[in-house]
C-alpha positions in Angstrom: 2.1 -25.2 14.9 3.1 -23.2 11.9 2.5 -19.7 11.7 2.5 -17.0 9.0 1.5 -13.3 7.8 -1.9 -13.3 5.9 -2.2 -11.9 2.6 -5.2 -10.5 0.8 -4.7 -13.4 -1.5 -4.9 -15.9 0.8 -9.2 -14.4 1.5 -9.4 -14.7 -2.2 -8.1 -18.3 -2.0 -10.3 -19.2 0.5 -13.5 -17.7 -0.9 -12.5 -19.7 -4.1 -11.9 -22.6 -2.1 -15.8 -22.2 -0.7 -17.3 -22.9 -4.0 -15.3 -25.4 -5.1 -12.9 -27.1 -2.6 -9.8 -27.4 -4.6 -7.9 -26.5 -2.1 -8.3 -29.1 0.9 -6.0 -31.5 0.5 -3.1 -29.0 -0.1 -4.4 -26.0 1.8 -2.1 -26.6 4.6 0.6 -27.0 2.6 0.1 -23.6 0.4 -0.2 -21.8 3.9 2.9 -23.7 5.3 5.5 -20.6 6.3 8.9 -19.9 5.3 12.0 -18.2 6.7 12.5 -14.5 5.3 16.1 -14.4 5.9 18.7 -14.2 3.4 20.7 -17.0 4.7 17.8 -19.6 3.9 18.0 -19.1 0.0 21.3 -20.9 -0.3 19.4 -24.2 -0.8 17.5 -22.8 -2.9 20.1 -21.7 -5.1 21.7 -25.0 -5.4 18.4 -26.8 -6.3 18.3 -24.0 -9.0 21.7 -24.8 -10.1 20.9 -28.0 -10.4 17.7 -27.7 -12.5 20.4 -25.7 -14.8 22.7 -28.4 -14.9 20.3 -31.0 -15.6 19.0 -29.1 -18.8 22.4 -27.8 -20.2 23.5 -31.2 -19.0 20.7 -33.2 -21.7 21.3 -30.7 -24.4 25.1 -31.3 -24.4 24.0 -35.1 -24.6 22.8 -34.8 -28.2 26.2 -33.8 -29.3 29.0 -35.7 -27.2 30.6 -38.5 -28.3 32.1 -40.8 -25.2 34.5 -42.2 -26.9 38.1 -42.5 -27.1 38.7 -44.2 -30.5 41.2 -42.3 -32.4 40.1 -39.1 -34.7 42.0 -36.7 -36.6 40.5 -33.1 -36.3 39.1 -31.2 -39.0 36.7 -28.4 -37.9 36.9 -24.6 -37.5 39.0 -24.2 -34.6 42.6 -24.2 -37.1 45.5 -24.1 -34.7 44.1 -28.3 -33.7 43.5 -29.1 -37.7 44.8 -32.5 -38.5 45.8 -33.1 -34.8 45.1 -37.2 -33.9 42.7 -36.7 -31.2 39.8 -39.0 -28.9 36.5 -38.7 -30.4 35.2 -37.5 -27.0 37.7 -34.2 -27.2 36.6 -34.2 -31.1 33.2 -33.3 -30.3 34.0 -31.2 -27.5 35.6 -28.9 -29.8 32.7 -29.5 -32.3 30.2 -28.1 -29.8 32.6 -25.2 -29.0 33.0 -23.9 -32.3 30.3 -25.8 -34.8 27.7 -26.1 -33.2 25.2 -22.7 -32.3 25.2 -21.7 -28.8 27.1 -24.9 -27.9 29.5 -23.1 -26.2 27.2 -21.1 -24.4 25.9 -23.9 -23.7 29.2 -25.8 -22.3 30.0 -22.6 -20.6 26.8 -22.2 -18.5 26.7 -26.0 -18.0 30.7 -25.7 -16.4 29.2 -22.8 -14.3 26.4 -24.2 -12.7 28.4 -27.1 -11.7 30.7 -25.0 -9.4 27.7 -22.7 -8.3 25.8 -25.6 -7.3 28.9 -27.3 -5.2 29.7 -24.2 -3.9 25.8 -23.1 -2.9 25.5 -27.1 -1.3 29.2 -25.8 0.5 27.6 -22.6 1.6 24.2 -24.2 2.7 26.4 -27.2 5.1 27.9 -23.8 6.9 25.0 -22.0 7.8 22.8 -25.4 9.2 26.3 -25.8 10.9 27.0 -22.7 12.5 23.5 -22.2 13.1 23.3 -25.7 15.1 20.3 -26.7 12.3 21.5 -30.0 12.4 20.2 -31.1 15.7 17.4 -33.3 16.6 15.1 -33.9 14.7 17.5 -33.1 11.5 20.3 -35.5 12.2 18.8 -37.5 9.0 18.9 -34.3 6.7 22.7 -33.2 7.3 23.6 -36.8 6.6 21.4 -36.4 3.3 22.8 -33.4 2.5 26.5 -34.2 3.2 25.9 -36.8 1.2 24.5 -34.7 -1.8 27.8 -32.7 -1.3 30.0 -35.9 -1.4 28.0 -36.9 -4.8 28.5 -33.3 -6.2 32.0 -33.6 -6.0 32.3 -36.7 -7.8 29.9 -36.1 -10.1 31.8 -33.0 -11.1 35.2 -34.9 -11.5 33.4 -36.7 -13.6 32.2 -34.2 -16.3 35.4 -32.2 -15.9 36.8 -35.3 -16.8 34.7 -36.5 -20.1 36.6 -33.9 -22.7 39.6 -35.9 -22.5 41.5 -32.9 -23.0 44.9 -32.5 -21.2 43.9 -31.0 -18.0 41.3 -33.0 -17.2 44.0 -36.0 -18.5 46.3 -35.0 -15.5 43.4 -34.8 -13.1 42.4 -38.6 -14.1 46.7 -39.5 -14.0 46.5 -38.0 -10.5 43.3 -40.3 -9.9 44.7 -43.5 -11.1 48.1 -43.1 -9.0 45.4 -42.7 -6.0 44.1 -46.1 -6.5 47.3 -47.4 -6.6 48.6 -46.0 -3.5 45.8 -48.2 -1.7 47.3 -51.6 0.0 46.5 -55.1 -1.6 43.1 -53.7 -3.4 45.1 -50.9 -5.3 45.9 -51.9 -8.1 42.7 -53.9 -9.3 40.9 -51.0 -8.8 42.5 -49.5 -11.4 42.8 -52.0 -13.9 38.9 -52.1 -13.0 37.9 -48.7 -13.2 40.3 -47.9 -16.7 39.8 -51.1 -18.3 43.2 -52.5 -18.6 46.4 -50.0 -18.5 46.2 -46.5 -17.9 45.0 -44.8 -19.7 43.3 -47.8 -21.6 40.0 -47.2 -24.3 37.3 -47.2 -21.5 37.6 -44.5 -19.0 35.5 -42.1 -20.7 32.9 -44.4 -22.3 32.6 -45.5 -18.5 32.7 -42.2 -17.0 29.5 -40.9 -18.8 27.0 -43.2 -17.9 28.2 -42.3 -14.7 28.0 -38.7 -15.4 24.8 -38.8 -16.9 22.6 -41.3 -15.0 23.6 -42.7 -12.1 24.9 -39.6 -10.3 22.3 -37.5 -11.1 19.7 -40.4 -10.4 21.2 -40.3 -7.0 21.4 -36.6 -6.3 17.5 -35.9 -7.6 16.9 -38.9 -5.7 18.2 -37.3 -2.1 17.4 -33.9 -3.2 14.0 -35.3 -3.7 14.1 -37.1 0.3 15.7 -33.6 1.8 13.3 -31.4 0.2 10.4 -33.9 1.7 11.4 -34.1 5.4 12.2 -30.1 5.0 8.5 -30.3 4.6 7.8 -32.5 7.2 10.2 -31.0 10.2 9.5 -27.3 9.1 12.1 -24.5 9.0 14.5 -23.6 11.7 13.9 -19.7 12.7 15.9 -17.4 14.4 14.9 -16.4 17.7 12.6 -13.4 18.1 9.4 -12.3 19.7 6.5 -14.7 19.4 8.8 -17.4 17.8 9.3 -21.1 19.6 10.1 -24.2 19.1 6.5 -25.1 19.0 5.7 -22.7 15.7 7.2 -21.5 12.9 6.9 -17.7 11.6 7.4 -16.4 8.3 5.8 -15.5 4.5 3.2 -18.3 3.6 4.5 -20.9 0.5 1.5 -19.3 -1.6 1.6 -16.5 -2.7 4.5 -14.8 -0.8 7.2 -17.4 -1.2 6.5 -19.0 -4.3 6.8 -15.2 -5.9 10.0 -14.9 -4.4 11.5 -18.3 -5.2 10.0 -17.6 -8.4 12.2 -15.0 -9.4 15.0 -16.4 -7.5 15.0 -19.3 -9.9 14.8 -17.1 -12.8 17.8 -14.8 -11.3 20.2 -17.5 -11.1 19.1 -18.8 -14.9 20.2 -15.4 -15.7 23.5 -15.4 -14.2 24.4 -18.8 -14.9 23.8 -17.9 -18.7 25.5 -14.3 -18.4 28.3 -15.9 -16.8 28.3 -18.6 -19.3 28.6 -15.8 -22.5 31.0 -13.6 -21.0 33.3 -15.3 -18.4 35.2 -17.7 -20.0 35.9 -21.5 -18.3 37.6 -24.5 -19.2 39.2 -23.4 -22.5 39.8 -27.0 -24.2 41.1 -26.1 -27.2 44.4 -23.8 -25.5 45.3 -27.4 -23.9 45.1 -29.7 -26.4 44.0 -33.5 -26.5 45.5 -35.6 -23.8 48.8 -37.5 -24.3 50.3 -39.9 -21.6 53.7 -38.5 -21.9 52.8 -34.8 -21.3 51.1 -32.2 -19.0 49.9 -29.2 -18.9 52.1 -26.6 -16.6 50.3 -24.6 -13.9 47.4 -27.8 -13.9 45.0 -26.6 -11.4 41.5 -28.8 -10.6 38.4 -26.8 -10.2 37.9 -25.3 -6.4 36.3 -27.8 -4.9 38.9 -30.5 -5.4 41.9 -28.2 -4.6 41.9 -28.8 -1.1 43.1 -32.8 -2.7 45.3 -31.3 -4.7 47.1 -29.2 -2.0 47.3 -31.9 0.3 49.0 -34.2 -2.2 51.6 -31.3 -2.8 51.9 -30.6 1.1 53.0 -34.2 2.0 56.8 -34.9 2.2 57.5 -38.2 0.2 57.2 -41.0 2.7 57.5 -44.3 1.7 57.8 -47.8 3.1 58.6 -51.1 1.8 57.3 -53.8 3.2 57.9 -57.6 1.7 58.9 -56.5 -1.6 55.8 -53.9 -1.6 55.8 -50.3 -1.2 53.2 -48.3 1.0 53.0 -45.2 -0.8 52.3 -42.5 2.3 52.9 -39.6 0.7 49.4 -40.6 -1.5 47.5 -42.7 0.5 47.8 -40.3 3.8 46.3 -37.0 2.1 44.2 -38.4 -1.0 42.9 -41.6 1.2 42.9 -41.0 5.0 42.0 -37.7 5.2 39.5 -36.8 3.3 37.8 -40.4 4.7 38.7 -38.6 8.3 37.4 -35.3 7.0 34.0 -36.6 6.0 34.0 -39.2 8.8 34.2 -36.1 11.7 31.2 -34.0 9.5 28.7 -37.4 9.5 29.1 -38.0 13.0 29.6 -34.2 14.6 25.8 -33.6 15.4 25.6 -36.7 17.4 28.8 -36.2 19.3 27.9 -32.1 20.2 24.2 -33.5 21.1 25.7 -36.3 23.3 28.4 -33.7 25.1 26.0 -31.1 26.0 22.8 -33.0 26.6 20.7 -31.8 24.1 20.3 -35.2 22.1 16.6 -35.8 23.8 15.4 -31.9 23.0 14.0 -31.0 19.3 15.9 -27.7 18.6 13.7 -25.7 16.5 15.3 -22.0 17.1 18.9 -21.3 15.4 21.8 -20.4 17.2 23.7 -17.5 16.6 27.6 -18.3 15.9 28.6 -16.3 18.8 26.5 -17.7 21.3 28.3 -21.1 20.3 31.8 -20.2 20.8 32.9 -23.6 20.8 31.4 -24.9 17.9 32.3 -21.8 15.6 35.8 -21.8 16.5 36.1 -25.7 15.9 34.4 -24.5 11.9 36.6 -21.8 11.5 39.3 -24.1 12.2 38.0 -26.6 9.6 37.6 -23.0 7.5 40.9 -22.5 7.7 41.8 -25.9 7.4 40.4 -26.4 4.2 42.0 -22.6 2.9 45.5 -23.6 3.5 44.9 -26.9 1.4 43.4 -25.0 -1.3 46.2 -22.2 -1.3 48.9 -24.9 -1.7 47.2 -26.7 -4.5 48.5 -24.0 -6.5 51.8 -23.1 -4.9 53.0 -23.6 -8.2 51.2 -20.3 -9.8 51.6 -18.6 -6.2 55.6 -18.5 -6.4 55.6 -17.9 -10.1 53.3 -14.9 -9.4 55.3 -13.6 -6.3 58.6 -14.8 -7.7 59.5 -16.7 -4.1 61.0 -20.4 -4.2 58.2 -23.3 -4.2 60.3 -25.2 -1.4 60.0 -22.4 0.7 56.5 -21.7 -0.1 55.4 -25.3 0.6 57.7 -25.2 4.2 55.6 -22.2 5.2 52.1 -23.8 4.1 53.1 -27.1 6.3 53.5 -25.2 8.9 50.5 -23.2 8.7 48.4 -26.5 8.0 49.1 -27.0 11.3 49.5 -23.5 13.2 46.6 -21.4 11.5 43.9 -24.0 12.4 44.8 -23.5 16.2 45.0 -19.9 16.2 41.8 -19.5 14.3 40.3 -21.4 16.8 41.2 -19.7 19.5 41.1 -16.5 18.2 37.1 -17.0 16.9 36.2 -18.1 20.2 37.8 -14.6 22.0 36.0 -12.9 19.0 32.9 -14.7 20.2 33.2 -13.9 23.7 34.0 -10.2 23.2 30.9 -10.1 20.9 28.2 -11.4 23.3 30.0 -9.4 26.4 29.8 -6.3 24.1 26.1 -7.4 23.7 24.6 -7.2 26.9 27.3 -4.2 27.8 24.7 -2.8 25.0 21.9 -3.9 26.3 22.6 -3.5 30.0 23.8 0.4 29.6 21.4 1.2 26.7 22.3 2.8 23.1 24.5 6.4 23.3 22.0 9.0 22.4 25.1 11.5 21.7 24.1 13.9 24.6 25.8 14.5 27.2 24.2 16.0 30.7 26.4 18.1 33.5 25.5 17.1 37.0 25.1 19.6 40.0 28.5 18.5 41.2 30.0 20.0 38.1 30.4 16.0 36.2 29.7 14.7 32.9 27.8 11.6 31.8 26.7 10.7 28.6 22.6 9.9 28.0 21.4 6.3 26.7 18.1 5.2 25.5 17.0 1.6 25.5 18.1 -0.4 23.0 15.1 -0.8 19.8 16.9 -2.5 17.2 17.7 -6.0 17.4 19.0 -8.2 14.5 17.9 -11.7 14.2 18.5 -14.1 16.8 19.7 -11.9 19.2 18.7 -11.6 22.8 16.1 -9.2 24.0 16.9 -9.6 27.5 20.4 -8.8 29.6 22.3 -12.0 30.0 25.8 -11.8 31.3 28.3 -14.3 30.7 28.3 -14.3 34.7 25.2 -15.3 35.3 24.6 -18.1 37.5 21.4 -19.7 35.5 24.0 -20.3 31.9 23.7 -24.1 31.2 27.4 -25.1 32.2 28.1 -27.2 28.9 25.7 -25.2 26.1 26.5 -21.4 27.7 22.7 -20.9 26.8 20.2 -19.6 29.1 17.9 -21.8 31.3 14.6 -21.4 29.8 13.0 -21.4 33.8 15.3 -18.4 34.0 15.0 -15.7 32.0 17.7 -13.5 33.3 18.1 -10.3 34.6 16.1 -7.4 32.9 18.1 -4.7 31.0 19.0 -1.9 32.9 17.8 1.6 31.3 19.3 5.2 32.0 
């Protein structure tokens, strides 16, 4: 049963809906109620994103050209004129420089795509650390890891289209990728470049990609997660007169849909701020792609970074085996771990269900990281993980900036690949520990009122209130990490026993 504030518009709506019953078949569905906190609106920021994408995305269509037939350049931008040139990096430059607003246009479109990645990054965390992916929503995270997955192709793949020569190394990194794969290696790359890096094709195949099939796919699941949202109803944090069998919060009509109403029109207006005055991706200081060069300092957009690093981080294994080489130095961190990587996220929220016997329960109330210690440290460690990839993608820039050798930069990242992971785990779950003990010290001992009160025996102690302010999720109850009725694998309280009350001075 959902439940949710009533507004004075809602008696309006219904008095409307007496006369003439518009509203029946979707009245439910107007009243249905929606988390108010802030952590909530990160889907909702990627589906903006990617209603900005899409409509950048079709107006840039009217003026790209995918190909990579041979042009020489003569537009405004003078420092490129009569430079031979792709067609597809020709009109690039065209819509930068000839075309009005096109590079507003280009700009905004390049910063929407990174938003939304990021928003869909930020989004996996909190249904993660908030344990939102239980039963029943096992289906969802999988649709939305997916969506994430597809994101990151689908931005490769329009970082790639202006043939320029950064996004030319990116797709030379790509190609030697393919290769590195045993026995199916190298027909995968004659397939996917037509013939011979860098071949006449890639880009002419890459749109279509870029501009249909992708974004076919993501609407598509965007469309299915936004549906069984709908149908499951929001996870809530724990609070008074909130349980798994309800749902509290502002009703979709009017509260929500004002509020997601000028959310969508606040992220239009940063994307297009950001879009006239931060500039991104500046073609035109790289130059059209050539096979025999590349661009110094390359670095791939954030979200691929974590590739890049682990290509740099890899010593240069090889083995060769009946007249073939196995390329380990590739296949290991652009192959097997990401395919680990994504492998562990799919199947996490069946293994965690399985270990502490929550798989047959439908978990409706979110958990606060802290009262998961286990599970937070194992994501900070993936956190941490994923920061010491994305550092050493650019170990280049780092030791140019710091002036400190790239050997021993890269020695020192190794080893933290390995080190900072551990000790981030174990120091988030201390962190988590010392956190909830602090808790119910707090709730146990009451809040410091800043008086103090001398006794007849001539001693001090200080005077506490009870504790009033509670922020979401958190217990109202004392519950000690000593007390006999925690659940021995979850460290959650048994619901047939409350705990003890808080003690007030």
């Amino acid at each position: 049963m959902e439940r949710s504030r009533r507004h004075p518009g809602e008696r309006l709506a219904d008095a409307a809906d007496a006369r003439l019953p518009v509203l029946d078949g979707g009245g439910a569905l107007l009243r249905k109620a929606f988390p108010e906190h802030w952590s909530f609106l990160l889907g909702e920021i990627a589906l903006y994103s990617l209603l900005v994408l899409v409509l950048t995305g079709v107006w840039l269509t009217f003026f790209f050209h995918p190909e990579m037939r041979e042009v020489v350049y003569g537009g405004s931008y003078v420092p490129l004129r009569g430079v031979r040139m792709s067609a597809a990096f020709d009109s690039t430059l065209h819509i930068s420089f000839d075309i009005r607003g096109g590079l507003l246009m280009r700009q905004a479109h390049h910063w929407a795509a990174l938003v939304f990645v990021a928003a869909i990054g930020l989004h996996l965390l909190r249904i993660f650390f908030t344990g939102a992916f239980r039963r029943p929503r096992e289906v969802n995270w999988i649709i939305g890891l997916t969506l994430f997955v597809l994101a990151l192709a689908e931005g490769f793949a329009g970082y790639s289209l202006p043939d320029d020569l950064l996004s030319g190394t990116g797709l030379r990194i790509a190609q030697g990728i393919m290769l590195s794969i045993p026995v199916v290696g190298t027909y995968l790359a004659l397939f996917v470049f037509g013939g011979q890096y860098p071949g006449q094709e890639i880009v002419s195949r890459l749109y279509p990609l870029h501009i249909l099939l992708l974004p076919g796919a993501l609407i598509g699941l965007v469309t299915v997660h936004l549906i069984l949202v709908f149908h499951l109803k929001h996870t809530q944090w724990r609070g008074p007169g909130r349980t798994n069998g309800n749902a509290v919060g502002k009703p979709m009509y009017p509260q929500f849909s004002a509020s997601s109403g000028g959310l969508t029109f606040t992220v239009f207006g940063v994307l297009v701020l950001l879009g006239g005055l931060a500039q991104i991706n500046p073609v035109w200081t790289y130059g059209p792609y050539r096979p025999d060069q590349a661009s110094t300092g390359s670095q791939p957009d954030w979200y691929v970074g974590f590739l890049e690093g682990a290509l740099r981080l890899v010593p240069p294994w090889e083995t060769n085996l009946w007249g073939h080489t196995l390329m380990w130095n590739v296949l290991l961190p652009a192959v097997v771990l990401p395919g680990l990587l994504f492998l562990v996220l799919y199947v996490y929220p069946f293994v965690e269900q399985r270990l502490t016997g929550e798989w047959h329960q439908e978990r409706h109330l979110c958990d606060r990281p802290r009262d998961r210690p286990v599970r937070t440290a194992l994501g900070v460690a993936g956190i941490t993980f994923f920061g010491v990839l994305l550092l050493a993608g650019g170990n280049d820039v780092v030791a140019q900036t710091f002036r400190i050798s790239v050997n021993t930069l890269t020695w020192i990242l190794r080893i933290a690949l390995v080190l900072a992971p551990v000790a981030g785990c174990l120091l988030t779950r201390r962190v988590c520990h010392a956190l909830t003990d602090a808790e119910q010290e707090r709730l146990l001992e009451g809040v410091e009122s800043g008086e103090v009160r001398q006794g007849l025996e001539g001693g001090y102690e200080s005077e506490h209130h009870p504790v009033t302010d509670f922020r979401p999720g958190a217990p109202r109850a004392s519950l000690t990490p000593r007390d006999p009725h925690l659940d021995s694998r979850t460290g959650t309280r048994n619901p047939q026993h409350p705990g003890p009350a808080p003690r007030r001075r």
